[in-house]
VEXLODO-890174 format. One record per residue (C-alpha): residue in one letter; x, z, y negated. Coordinates in steps of 0.2 Angstrom, whole numbers, plus 5000, padded with zeros to 4 digits. Layout:
BEGIN
aXZY ...
% end
This chain:
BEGIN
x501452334945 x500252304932 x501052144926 x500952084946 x499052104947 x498852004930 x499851864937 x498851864952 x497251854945 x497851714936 x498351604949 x496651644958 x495751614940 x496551444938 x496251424957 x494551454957 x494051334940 x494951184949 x494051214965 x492351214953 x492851044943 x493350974959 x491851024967 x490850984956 x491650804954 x491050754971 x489550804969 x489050724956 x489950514963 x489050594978 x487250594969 x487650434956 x487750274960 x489050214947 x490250304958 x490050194973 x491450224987 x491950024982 x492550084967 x493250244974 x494450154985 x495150014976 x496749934981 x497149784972 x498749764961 x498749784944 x500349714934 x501249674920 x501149474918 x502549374924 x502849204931 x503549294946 x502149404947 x500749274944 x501849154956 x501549324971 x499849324968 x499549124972 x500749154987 x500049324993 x498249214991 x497349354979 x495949324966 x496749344949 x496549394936 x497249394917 x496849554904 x497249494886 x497849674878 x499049714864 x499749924860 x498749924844 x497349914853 x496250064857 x495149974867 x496249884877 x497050054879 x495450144886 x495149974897 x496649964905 x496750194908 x495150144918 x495749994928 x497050094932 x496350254938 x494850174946 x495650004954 x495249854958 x494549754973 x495649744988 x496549574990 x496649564967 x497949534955 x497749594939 x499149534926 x498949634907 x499649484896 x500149564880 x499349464869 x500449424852 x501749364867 x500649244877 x500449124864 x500248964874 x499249094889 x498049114873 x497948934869 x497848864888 x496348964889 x495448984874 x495949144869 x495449244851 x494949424856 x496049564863 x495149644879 x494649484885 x494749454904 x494849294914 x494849244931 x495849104937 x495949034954 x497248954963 x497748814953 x497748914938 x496248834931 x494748944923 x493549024933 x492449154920 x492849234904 x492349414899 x492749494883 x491649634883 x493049774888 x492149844901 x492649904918 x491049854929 x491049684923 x492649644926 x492749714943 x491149614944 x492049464940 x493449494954 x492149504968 
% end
């Protein structure tokens, strides 16, 4: 009976510290304007690159957009968790080019730093450049 009673209390200990974090959570993108309901109901698509996929985009009529990355970069790494988990505007295409692959991507372009972002439009032709790595500028970049 004893061992029952521990394993109730904790479910209802667990319980209780994700009901505070989630609380919490709310709370505080409720009070702070960096969590703005834009970014809390993203819906673009985000990709790997390839012709196909860049090929959809044109057809499905989207703002695209190319992130430059490579595995051994953390940054890239910590970028693209963000993207991911936080979206990007409705009606987007995001392709993550990996970047030793996209040799003639890099060159087209004018490509030399991992993290970089572009936007291209329709025709493939450069919009705006951004190689800071960060998540509002590039959501920025896709409005």
């Amino acid at each position: 009976m004893k061992k029952i009673g521990m394993i109730i209390l904790s479910f209802a200990l667990i319980a209780g510290i994700f009901t505070f974090v989630l609380v919490n959570n709310q709370a505080y993108c409720a009070d702070n304007t960096s969590c703005s309901t834009s970014q809390l109901s993203q819906t673009g698509t985000i990709i790997s690159y390839t012709d196909t996929a860049l090929q959809e985009a044109i057809y499905k009529g989207d703002k695209i957009g190319f992130l430059f990355e490579a595995a051994r970069c953390a940054n890239c790494k910590l970028l693209k968790e963000d993207l991911l988990a936080k979206g990007i505007p409705s009606g987007s295409t995001l392709l993550i080019v990996d970047f030793d692959q996209a040799q003639e991507l890099r060159t087209k372009y004018g490509i030399k730093n991992l993290h970089t972002f572009i936007r291209i439009d329709q025709d493939l032709n450069l919009i705006s450049k951004d190689e800071s790595g960060e998540y509002e500028k590039i959501i920025k970049l896709f409005e």
